[in-house]
N, C-alpha and C positions, 0 to 999 in steps of 0.2 A: 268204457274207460279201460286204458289198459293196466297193468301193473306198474311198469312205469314212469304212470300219468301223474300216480300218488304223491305223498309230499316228502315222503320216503326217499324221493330221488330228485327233490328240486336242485337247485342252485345255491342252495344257504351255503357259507362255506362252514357253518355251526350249526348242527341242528337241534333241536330243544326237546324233551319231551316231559312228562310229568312222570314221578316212579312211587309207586309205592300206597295211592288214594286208595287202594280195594280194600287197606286194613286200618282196623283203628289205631290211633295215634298217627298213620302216618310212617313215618322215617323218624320221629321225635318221640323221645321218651319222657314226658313229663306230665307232671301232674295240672297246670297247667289250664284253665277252662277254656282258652285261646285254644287247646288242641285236635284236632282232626277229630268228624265225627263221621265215620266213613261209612251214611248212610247212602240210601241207594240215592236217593234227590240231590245229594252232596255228591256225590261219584257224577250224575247227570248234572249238576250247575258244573261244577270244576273241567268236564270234558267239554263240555260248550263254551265254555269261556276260552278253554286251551286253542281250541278251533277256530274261533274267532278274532283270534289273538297269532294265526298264524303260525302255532305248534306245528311239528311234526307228528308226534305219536304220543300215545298214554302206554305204558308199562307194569305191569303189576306184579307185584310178589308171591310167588305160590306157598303160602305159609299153614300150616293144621297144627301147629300147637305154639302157643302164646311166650311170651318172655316174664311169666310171672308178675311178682311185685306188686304195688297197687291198682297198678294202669293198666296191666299182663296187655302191652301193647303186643299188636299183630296177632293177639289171640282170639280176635272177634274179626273174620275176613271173606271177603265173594270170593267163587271158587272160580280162576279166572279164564276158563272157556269161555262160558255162561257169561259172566261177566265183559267180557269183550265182545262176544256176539250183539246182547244190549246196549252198548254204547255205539256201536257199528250202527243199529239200525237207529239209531237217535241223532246220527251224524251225517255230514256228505264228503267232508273230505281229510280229518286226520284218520292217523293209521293208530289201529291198536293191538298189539300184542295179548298173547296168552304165555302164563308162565304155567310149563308141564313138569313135573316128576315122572319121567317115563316108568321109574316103577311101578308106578299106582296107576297105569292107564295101559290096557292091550291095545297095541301100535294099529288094528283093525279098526278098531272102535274111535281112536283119537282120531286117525287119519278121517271117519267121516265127518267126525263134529268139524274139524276146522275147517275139510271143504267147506259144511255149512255156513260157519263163521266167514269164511273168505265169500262166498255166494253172499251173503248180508251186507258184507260192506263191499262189495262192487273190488275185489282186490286188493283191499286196507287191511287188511288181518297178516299178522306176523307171529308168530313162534317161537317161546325165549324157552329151548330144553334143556334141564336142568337133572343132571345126575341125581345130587341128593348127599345128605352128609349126617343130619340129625336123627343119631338112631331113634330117639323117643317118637320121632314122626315113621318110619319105618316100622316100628312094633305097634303103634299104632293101626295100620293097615294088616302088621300080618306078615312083612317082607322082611328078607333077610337084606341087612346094609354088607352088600359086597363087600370086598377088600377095594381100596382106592380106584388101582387100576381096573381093576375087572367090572366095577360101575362104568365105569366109559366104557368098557368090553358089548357089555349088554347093552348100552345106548347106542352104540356102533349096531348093532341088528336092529335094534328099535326103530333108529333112525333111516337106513337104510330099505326097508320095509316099508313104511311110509311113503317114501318119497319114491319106491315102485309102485306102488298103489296108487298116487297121484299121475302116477306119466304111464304103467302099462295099460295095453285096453283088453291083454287077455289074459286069464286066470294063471295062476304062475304058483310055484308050492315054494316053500323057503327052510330048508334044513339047517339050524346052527345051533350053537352049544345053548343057547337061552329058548327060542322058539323053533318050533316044527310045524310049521303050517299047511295045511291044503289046498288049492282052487284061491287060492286069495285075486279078487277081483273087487275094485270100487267105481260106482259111479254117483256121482257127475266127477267130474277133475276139476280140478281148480280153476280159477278165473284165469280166463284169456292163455289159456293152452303155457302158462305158466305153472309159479306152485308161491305159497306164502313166504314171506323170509322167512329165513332159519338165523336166530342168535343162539349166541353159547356165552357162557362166563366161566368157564374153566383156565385156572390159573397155572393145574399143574404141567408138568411135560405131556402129562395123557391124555388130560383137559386139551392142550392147543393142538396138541396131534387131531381128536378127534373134532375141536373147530376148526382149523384148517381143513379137513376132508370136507365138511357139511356145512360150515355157517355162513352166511350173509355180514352178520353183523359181530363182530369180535367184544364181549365187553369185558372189561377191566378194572381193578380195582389199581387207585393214585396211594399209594403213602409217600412218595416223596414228589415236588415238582420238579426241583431241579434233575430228577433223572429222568423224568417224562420222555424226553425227546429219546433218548436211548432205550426204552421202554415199548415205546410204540414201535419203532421202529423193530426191535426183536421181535415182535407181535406178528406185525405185517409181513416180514419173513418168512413165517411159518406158514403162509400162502398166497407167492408170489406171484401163482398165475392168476387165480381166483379175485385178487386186490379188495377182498374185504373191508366194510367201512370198521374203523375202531370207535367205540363209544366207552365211558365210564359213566359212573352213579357216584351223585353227589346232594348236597342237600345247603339252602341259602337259609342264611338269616340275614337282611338288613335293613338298614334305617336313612334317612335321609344323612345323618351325619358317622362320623366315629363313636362319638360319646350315644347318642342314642343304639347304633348299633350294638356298643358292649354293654348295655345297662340293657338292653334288652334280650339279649344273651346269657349274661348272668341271670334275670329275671329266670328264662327257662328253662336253662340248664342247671346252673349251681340253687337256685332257690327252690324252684318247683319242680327240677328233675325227679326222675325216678328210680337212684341211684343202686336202687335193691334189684327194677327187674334187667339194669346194665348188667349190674356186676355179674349176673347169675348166666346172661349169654356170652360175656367174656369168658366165664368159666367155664362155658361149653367150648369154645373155640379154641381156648388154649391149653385143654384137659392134654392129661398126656407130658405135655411139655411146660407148664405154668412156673414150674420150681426155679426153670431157668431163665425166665424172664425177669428183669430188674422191676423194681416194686412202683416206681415212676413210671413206664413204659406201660405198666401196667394200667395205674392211676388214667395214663392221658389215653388209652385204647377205653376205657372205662367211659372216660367224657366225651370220647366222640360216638360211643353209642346211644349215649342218654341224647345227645344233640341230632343227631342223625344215620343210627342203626350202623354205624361204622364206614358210611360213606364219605366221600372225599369232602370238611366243611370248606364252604364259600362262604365267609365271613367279609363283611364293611360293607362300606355307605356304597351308593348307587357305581359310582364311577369305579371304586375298587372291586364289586361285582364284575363288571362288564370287564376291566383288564384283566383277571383270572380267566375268564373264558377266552381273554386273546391269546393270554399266553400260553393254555392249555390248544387252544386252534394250530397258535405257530410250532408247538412241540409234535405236532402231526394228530392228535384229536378230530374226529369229524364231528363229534358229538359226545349230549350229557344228558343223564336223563335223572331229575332232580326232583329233592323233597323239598315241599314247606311247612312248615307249623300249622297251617292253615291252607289248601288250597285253594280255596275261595275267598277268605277273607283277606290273603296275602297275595293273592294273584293280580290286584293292581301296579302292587309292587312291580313286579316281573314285567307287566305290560306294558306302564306305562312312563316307569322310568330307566330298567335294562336294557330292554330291547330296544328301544330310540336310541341307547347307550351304546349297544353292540351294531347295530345298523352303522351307525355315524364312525365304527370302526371298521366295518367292508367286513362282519360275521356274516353278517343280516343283510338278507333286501327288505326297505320297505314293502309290509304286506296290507294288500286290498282286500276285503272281504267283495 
């Protein structure tokens, strides 16, 4: 099979994926017994079903230290090479991603694990590289947290490196301000005389500079919809030969009706949220500048972490589900890669009332196992 062949490149004009099952809680911050138990069987039922069910990819979060609180969700998590490699050979045909901190990995040593991951799943392994922002995880390892720019600086050689190492066949040395290398040579090369996708989520100028050179896959974060369309659109700009797919992260709550939707909303969020280990990652995110943000703005950045880690929520019943994703399709979206409270226990939801939802909107083709 080629690269592709994958589902990475079907025909959906929406693609689906799962984000965030490699750690506990989830994308949801709640106390909660409904909530994610992100053992290895749960990680293996929730990628089978995804598969089955005609996903695209599984996505995972590269996280090493927790959000505190009672739940210290995302504090207990697979480290996601390993973790995608496993699901690869459990699988036949979704793709799944590794989320890397090229700080914490020598671009020699990653560049062969993902061949290997890419060689397991037959050309389904992808790439989500990730700068890095949380000094606590940086002192943790021992690494100094760059200045803004100059982290993209050094993923600029990180990245780079690799992706000679996948395509040279002779030994080659590499001089730059971060690495000095010698003789660097890797073998096997990626499947089918390609290389894995490369995503990025960098939002700032330096972020899409360096996803425009290198990524496959553009992702992005929604705070508003109505500017979505002018949004993507500046995105796609940023690499207009290359024509990168744009994806965001988002995370569902629903219910068959409105009223069950919010009562079960309120159930997880306002009742059994986790509102101590939100508020403590809002306060990392907006250290620095918090003084100047209004105390509301605040409050509702608050509630959409405890709901889903500050992804974009998709809130109502089945059919308001499914027109959210048309209107995010029609503002130029190719794709979402989404939490649930439950990936297992809530992925009926998804399957078998969304997706017949979004099919019957021309997102989706019906899919045949």
């Amino acid at each position: 099979m080629q690269r592709t062949d994958t589902r990475m490149f079907n025909a959906n004009r929406f693609k689906l994926g799962l984000f965030g099952m490699n750690c506990n809680g989830g994308l949801t911050m709640t106390k909660a017994p409904e909530r994610w138990d992100q053992s290895w069987a749960n990680n293996l039922r929730a990628a089978r079903l995804a598969e089955a069910a005609g996903l695209e990819f599984l996505l995972p979060i590269g996280r090493w230290h927790g959000y505190r609180g009672e739940t210290d969700t995302e504090g207990t998590t697979w480290e996601t090479l390993t973790w995608a490699t496993g699901l690869l050979a459990a699988t036949e045909q979704i793709s799944a991603f590794g989320t890397l901190h090229v700080s914490f990995a020598n671009p020699v040593f990653a560049a062969k694990q993902m061949v290997t991951a890419d060689h397991v799943g037959g050309g389904r392994f992808g790439i989500n590289i990730v700068s890095g922002w949380n000094e606590g995880e940086f002192a943790m390892f021992g690494v100094e947290l760059l200045e803004h720019d100059e982290r993209y600086a050094y993923s600029e050689e990180w990245a780079t490196i690799v992706k000679r190492i996948w395509s040279e066949t002779e030994p080659f040395d590499f001089e730059g301000k971060y690495f000095k290398l010698k003789g660097v040579l890797g073998k096997p090369k990626p499947v089918g005389g390609s290389r894995p996708l490369l995503m990025s989520a960098g939002s700032s100028t330096a972020g899409r500079a360096f996803a425009a050179r290198h990524a496959d896959c553009l992702f992005m974060n929604i705070f508003d919809l109505d500017a979505l369309p002018k949004d993507v659109a500046s995105l796609r700009a940023t690499a207009p030969d290359t024509k990168p797919g744009v994806y965001a992260s988002g995370h569902i709550i629903s219910r068959a009706t409105k009223k069950q939707t919010r009562d079960f909303y309120d159930y997880i969020v306002h009742e059994q949220g986790d509102w101590e280990a939100a508020e403590h990652i809002v306060s990392i995110r907006i250290s620095g500048g918090g003084r100047s943000i209004p105390a509301e703005l605040v409050r509702k950045m608050t509630e959409r972490h405890v709901s889903g880690i500050g992804t974009l929520p998709i809130i109502g019943d089945y059919d308001e589900v499914a027109a959210q994703f048309k209107r995010m399709s029609d503002a130029g979206l190719d794709g979402m890669a989404v939490g649930l409270v439950n990936y297992v226990d809530e992925f009926p939801i998804l399957r078998d009332e969304i997706l017949p939802r979004m099919e019957r909107l021309g997102l989706r083709n019906p899919h045949k196992n």
